[in-house]
C-alpha positions as CSV (number, residue, x, y, z in Angstrom):
1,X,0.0,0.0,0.0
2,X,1.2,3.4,-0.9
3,X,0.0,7.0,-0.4
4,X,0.5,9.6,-2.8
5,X,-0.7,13.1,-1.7
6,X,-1.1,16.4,-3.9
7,X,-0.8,19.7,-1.8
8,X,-2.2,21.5,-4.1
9,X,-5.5,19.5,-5.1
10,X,-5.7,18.2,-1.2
11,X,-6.1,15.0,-2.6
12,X,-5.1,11.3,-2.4
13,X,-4.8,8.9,-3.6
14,X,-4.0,5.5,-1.3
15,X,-2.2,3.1,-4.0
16,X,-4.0,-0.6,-2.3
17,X,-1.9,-2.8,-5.6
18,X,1.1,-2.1,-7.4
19,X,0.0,-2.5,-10.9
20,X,-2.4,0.6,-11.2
21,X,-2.5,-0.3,-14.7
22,X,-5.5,-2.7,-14.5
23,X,-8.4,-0.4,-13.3
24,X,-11.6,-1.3,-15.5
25,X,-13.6,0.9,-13.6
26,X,-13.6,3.1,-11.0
27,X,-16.9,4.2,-8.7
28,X,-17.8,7.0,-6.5
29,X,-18.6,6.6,-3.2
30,X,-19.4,10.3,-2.0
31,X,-18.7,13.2,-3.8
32,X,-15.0,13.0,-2.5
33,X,-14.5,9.0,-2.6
34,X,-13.6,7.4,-5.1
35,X,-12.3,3.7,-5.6
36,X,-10.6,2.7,-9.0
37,X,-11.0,-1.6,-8.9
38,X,-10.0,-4.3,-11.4
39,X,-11.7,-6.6,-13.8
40,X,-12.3,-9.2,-10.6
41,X,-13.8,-6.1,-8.5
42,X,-10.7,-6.4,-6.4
43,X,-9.5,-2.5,-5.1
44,X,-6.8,-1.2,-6.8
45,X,-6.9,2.1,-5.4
46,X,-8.7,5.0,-3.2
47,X,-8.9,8.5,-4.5
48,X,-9.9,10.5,-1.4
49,X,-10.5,14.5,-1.8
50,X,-10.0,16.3,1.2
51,X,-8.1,13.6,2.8
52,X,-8.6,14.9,6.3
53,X,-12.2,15.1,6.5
54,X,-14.4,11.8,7.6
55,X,-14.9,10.1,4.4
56,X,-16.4,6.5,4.2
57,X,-13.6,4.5,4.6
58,X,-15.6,2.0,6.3
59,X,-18.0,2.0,3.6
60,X,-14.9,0.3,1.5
61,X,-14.1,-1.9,3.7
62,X,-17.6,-3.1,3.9
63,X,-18.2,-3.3,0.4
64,X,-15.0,-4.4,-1.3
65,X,-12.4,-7.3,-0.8
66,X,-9.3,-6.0,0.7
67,X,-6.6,-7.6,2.3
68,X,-6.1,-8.0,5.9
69,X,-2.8,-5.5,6.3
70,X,-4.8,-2.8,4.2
71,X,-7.5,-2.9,5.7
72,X,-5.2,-2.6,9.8
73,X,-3.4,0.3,7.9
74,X,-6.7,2.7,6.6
75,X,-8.2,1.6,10.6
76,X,-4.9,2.9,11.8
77,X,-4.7,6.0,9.4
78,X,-8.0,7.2,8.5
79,X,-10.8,5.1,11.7
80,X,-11.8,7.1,14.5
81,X,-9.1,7.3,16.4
82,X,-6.2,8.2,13.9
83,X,-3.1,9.5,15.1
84,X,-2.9,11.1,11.5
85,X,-5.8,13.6,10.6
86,X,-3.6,16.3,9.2
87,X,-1.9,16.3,5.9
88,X,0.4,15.9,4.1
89,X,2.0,12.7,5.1
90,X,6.0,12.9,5.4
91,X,8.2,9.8,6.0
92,X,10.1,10.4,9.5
93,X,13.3,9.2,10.4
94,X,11.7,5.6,11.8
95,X,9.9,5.0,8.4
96,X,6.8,6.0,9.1
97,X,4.2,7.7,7.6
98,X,3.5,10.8,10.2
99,X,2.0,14.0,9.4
100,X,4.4,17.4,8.5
């Protein structure tokens, strides 16, 4: 999993395969949420605008397949009680994602 977020848009995007190439379709959640997925239906990636607002990131997890570690990482990231509201994300010296 991978985040890539644009300052300037406020957006971004959370990278959940690493071959982005094989979105057939992508569907929109909220006004702000979208999720790209492959043939199979399987998430390929989240496109969240306004990254720091409540968006329905349960909502994904309910509906689509994802695996186990992504699914402990957007909890840990984006659930109620995320350490990491504020954006954007900077690597720290430990290797993780914390916010600038």
């Amino acid at each position: 999993m991978r985040f890539d977020y644009d300052e300037s848009a406020d957006a971004l995007y959370i990278a959940v395969s690493d071959d982005e190439s094989h979105v057939a379709r992508t569907v929109q959640i909220d006004t702000g949420t979208l999720v790209d997925v492959d043939e199979k239906g399987s998430v390929v990636g989240i496109e969240v605008l306004r990254p720091a607002r409540d968006w329905p990131m349960q909502e994904i997890i309910d509906t689509y397949t994802l695996p186990l570690d992504v699914v402990k990482r957007l909890r840990f990231f984006f659930g109620p009680d995320a350490p990491y509201k504020t954006f954007p994300f900077v690597r720290s010296s430990a290797g993780v994602l914390a916010s600038a």
